[in-house]
C-alpha positions in Angstrom: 27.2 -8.8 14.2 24.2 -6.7 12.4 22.0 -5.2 14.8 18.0 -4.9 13.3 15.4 -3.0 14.7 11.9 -4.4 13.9 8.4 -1.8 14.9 5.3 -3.2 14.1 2.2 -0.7 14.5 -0.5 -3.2 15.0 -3.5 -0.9 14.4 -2.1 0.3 10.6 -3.9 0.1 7.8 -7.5 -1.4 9.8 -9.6 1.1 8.6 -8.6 -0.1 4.9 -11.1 -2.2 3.5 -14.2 -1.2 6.2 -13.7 2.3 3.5 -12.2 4.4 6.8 -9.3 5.6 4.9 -6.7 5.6 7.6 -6.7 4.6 11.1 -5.7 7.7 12.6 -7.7 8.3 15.9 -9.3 6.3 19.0 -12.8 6.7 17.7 -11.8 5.5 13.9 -10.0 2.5 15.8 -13.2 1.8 17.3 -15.5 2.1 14.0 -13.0 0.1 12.2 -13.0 -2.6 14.8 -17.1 -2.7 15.2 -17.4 -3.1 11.1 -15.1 -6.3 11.2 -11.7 -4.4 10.3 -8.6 -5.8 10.5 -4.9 -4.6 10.3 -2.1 -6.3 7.9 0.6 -5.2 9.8 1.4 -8.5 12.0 0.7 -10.7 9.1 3.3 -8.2 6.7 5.8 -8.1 9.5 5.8 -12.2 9.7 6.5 -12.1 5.9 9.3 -9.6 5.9 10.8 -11.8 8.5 10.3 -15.1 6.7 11.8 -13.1 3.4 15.1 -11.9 5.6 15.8 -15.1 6.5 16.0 -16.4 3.1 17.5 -13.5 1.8 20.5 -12.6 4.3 23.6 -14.2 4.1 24.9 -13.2 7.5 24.0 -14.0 11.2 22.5 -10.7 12.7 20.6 -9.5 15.9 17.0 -8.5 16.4 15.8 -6.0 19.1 12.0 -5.2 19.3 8.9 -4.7 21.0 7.3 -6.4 23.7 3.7 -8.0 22.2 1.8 -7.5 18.9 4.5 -4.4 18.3 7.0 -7.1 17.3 7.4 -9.5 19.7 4.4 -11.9 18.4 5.3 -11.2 15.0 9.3 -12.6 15.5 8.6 -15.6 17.1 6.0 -16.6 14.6 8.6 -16.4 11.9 10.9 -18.3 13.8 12.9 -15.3 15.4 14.0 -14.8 18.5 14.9 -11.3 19.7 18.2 -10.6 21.5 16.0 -7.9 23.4 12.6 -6.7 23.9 11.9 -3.3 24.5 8.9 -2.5 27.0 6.4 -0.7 25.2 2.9 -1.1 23.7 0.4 -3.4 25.0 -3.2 -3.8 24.9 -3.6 -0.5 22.7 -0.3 0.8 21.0 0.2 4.9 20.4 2.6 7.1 18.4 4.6 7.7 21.8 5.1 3.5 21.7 6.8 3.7 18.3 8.7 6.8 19.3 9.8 6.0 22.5 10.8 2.2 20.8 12.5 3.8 18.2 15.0 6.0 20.6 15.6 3.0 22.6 16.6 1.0 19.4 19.0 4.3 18.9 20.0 4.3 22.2 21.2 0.2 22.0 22.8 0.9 18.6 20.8 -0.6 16.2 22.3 -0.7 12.4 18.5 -0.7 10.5 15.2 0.0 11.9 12.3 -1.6 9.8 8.9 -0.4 10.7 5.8 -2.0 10.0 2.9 1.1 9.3 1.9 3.6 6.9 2.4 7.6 6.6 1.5 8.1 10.4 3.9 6.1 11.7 7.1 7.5 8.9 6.2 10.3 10.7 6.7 9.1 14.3 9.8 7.6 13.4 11.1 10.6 11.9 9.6 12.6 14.7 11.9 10.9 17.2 14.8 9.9 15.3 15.0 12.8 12.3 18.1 11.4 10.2 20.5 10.1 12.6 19.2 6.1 11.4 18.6 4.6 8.5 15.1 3.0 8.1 13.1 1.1 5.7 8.9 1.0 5.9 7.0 -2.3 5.3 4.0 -0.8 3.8 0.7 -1.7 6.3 -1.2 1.3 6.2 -3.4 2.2 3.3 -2.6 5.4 1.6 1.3 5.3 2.0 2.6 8.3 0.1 5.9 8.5 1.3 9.2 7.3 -0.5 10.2 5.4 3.0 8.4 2.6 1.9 9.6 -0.9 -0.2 7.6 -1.8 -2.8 6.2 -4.7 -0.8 7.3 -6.7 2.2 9.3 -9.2 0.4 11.4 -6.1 -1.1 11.7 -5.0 2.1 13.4 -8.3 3.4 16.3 -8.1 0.1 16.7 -4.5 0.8 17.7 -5.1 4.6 19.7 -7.9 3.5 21.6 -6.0 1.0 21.9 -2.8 3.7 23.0 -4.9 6.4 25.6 -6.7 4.1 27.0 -3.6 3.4 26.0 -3.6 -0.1 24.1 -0.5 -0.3 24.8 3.4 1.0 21.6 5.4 2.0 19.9 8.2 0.7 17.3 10.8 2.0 13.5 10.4 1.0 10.1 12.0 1.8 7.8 11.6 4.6 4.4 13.1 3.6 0.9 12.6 4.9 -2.7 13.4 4.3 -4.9 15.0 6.8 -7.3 12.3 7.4 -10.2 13.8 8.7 -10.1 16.0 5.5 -9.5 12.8 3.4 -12.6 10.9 5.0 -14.1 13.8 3.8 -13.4 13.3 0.0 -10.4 16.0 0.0 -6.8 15.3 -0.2 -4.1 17.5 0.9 -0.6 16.3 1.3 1.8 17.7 3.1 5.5 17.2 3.0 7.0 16.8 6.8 10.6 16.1 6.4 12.6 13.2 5.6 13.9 10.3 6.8 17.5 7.8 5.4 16.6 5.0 3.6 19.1 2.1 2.1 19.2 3.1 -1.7 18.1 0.9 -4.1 15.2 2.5 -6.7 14.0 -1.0 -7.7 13.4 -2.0 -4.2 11.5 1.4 -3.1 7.7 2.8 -4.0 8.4 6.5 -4.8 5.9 9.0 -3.1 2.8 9.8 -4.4 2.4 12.5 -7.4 -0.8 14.3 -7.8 -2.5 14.5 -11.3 -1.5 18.1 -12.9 -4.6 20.7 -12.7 -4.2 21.4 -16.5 -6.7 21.5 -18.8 -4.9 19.1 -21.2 -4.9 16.7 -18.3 -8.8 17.2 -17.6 -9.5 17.0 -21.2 -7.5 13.3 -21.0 -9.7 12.6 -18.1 -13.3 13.2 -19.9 -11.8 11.2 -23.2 -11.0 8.4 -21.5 -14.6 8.7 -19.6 -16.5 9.1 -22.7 -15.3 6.3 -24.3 -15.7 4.0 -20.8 -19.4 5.2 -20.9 -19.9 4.5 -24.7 -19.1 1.3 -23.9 -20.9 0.2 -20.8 -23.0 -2.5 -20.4 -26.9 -1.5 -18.6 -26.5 -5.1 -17.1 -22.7 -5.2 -15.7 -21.8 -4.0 -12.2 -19.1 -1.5 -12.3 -17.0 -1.1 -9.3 -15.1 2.4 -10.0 -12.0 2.7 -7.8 -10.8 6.0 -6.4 -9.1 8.9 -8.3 -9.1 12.1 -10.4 -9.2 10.0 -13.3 -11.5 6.8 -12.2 -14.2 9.8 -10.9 -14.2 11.4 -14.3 -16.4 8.5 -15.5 -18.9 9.3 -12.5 -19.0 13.2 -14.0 -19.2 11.9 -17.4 -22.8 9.7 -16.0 -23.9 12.6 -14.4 -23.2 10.9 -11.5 -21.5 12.2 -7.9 -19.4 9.6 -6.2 -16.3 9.4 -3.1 -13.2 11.5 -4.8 -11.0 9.0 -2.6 -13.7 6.3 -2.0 -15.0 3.1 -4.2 -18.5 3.1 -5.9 -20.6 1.0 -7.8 -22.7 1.9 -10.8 -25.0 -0.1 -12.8 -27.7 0.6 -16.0 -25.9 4.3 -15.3 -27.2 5.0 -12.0 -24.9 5.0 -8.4 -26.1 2.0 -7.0 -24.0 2.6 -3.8 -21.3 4.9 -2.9 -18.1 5.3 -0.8 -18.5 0.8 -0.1 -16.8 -1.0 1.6 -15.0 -4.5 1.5 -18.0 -6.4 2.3 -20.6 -4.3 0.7 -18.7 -5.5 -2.7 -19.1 -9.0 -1.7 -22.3 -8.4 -1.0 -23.1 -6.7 -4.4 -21.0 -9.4 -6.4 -22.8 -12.3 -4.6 -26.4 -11.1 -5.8 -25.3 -10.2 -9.2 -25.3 -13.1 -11.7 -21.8 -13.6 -12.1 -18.2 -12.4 -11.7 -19.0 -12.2 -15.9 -20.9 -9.3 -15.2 -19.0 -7.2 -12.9 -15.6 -4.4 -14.0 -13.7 -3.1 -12.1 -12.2 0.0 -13.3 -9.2 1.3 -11.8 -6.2 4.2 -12.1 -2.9 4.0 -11.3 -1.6 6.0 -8.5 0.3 8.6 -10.1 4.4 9.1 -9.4 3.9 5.4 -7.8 2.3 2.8 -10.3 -0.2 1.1 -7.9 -3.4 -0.3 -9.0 -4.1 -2.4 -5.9 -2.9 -2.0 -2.3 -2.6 1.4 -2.1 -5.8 3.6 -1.0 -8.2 1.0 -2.7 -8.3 -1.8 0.0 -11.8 -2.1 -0.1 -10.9 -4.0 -3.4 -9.9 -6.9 -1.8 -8.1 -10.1 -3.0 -11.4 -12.0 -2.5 -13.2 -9.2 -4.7 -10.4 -9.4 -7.5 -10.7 -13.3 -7.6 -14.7 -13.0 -7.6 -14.3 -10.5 -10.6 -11.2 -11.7 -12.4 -8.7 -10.5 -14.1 -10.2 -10.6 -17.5 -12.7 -8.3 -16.3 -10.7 -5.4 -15.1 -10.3 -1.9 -17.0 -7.0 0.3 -16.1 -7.5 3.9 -16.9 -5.0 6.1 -16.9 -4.1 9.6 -19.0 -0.7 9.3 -21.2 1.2 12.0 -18.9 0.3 10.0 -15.9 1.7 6.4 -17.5 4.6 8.7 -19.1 5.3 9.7 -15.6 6.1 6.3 -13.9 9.8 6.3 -12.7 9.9 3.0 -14.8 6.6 2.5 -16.8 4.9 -0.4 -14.8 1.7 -0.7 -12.9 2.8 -2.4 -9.7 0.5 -4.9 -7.0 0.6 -5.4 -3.9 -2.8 -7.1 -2.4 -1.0 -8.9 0.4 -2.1 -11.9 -1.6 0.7 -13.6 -3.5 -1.9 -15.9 -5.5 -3.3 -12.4 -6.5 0.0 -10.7 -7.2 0.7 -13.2 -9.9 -2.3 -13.5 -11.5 -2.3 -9.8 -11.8 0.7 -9.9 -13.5 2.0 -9.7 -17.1 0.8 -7.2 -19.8 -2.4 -5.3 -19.6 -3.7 -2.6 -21.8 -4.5 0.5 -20.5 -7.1 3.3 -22.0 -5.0 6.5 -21.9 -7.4 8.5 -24.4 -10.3 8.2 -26.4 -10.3 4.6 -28.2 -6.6 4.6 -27.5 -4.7 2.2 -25.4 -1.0 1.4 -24.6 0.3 -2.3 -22.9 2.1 -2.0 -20.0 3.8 -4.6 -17.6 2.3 -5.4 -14.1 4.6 -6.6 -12.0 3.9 -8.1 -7.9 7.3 -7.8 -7.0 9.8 -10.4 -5.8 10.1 -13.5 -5.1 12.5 -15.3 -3.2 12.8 -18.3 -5.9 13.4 -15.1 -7.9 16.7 -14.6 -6.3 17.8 -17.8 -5.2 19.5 -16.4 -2.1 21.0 -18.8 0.6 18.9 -19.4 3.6 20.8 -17.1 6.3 21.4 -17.3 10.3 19.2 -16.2 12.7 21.2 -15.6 15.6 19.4 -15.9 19.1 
């Protein structure tokens, strides 16, 4: 029988939608937690259960950690773990995960699944290196790395098909920002090593590509801006996500903004900068209408993403206040041209959202140019249609 190790980093991804950028730190924990923050990780770790145990089509055997580091998560979903490994707690650190994920070696575990963003790849692979193969649950909020499925629910079919013996594995990249530098409005990323991951490219985010430095590529940029700004409204709210290409309509106003932060412009001034979830609720709420509000995103380049990946602070609650019909995708032609598949992916945590998202959309890629591309949220189990597996005690 199929042994499956299951980490959940509990803290992942809270600093998200408060506009923290990462949750790296004892003293960002706190912030995040005073300003209401919360992280996805249990609630993503419950779904990837729920998924596996439609998907699999075998009994197999779950060892994990003791509390909100997998234990909680297991038995929510209706799985009970053969064993529980003593670590975490009250508060949860990197040694937890690292000392979990050498026990789960140690009792000869198959698959580890981890349930956290770029920090915790990296504790994984700090411990562990290549010797297992893993897959990432993506919880945090930047989530660069190609360790990572494209959502939970891909997670779920790609240990199912691992553990059936379906798939070989393949080595990916573990990077990671330097969050105090990112908080900051710079981004450097840093390649760290890698880590074996089942292989299956329609299952798996790649990592993160930055936009080229060329001047054909900032001459896309201020196109694309200069026709946004012809064409705003003085009465509409614009919520401009984060990005190279999102900010060059903040230059193109005249305007400074957060490089890697959400702001808000309106009759061409920055009516508030670097906001958070609930400041755009806030906003929203005392304009006159979700008819009067854009939001204008960019993909994230080499991955695809235009929600749920370093934009958190556009929530599903703020997508459904705006709508779909109002939202503008910007994104240059060498950046669309550059997605392993051309698609703009989603993955709010929201599977109401998802869909809704999904289908064509056009995207400006220069001046009074557009091309139609395909969003897609992922899977579904309906989708598949896989028998409803074992879960062995």
């Amino acid at each position: 029988m199929k042994i499956l190790g299951l980490i959940v980093n509990p803290i992942a991804g809270i600093g998200g939608a408060v506009a923290l950028k990462g949750s790296d730190g004892e003293e960002i924990i706190r912030e995040a937690r005073r300003r209401g923050g919360v992280s996805p990780a249990p609630g993503r770790a419950e779904f990837f259960l729920k998924a596996l145990r439609q998907y699999i089509g075998s009994p197999f055997t779950l060892i994990t950690c003791k509390g909100e580091m997998g234990e909680n998560e297991a038995r929510n979903a209706g799985v009970f773990p053969q064993y529980v490994i003593p670590v975490g707690g009250v508060s949860t650190s990197a040694d937890d995960t690292k000392a979990a994920a050498l026990e789960m070696e140690r009792r000869g575990v198959d698959l580890i699944v981890f349930c956290g963003g770029d920090g915790t790849a990296r504790d994984i692979m700090d411990a562990l290196d290549l010797r297992k193969p893993v897959i990432g649950v993506p919880s945090g909020v930047k989530m660069e790395s190609a360790v990572f499925s494209v959502n939970p629910e891909a997670a779920a079919l790609l240990a199912a098909k691992f553990l059936g013996g379906g798939l070989s594995t393949v080595e990916r990249e573990v990077v990671d920002v330097d969050e105090e530098e990112y908080r900051r409005g710079t981004l450097r990323t840093r390649l760290y090593g890698y880590l074996r991951v089942p292989d299956d490219t329609d299952l798996l985010q790649g990592a993160k590509a930055p936009s080229p430095l060329t001047e054909d590529e900032k001459e896309a940029q201020k196109s694309i801006a200069k026709y946004i700004v012809e064409e705003m409204d003085e009465d509409v709210l614009y919520i401009i996500g984060p990005g190279t290409t999102a900010k060059a309509v903040l230059r193109e106003l005249g305007l400074t903004g957060c490089l890697l932060g959400v702001d808000v412009v309106m009759g061409r001034r920055l009516l508030a900068s670097d906001v958070s979830e609930r400041d755009l609720i806030h906003l929203i709420e005392s304009h006159s209408g979700s008819s009067r509000v854009r939001i204008v995103v960019t993909p994230i380049g080499g991955q695809g993403y235009i929600f749920g990946r370093g934009n958190q602070q556009i929530s599903p609650k703020v997508i459904r206040m705006v709508s779909r019909d109002n939202l503008i995708v910007i994104a240059t032609l060498n950046k669309l041209l550059s997605l392993p598949k051309l698609r703009l992916l989603v993955d709010t945590g929201d599977r109401e959202i998802d869909l809704s998202l999904s289908g064509y959309i056009r995207v400006i890629v220069d001046y009074r140019r557009e091309l139609v591309v395909k969003v897609e949220p992922g899977l579904t189990v309906a989708q598949w249609g896989n028998p409803t597996g074992t879960i062995s005690p």
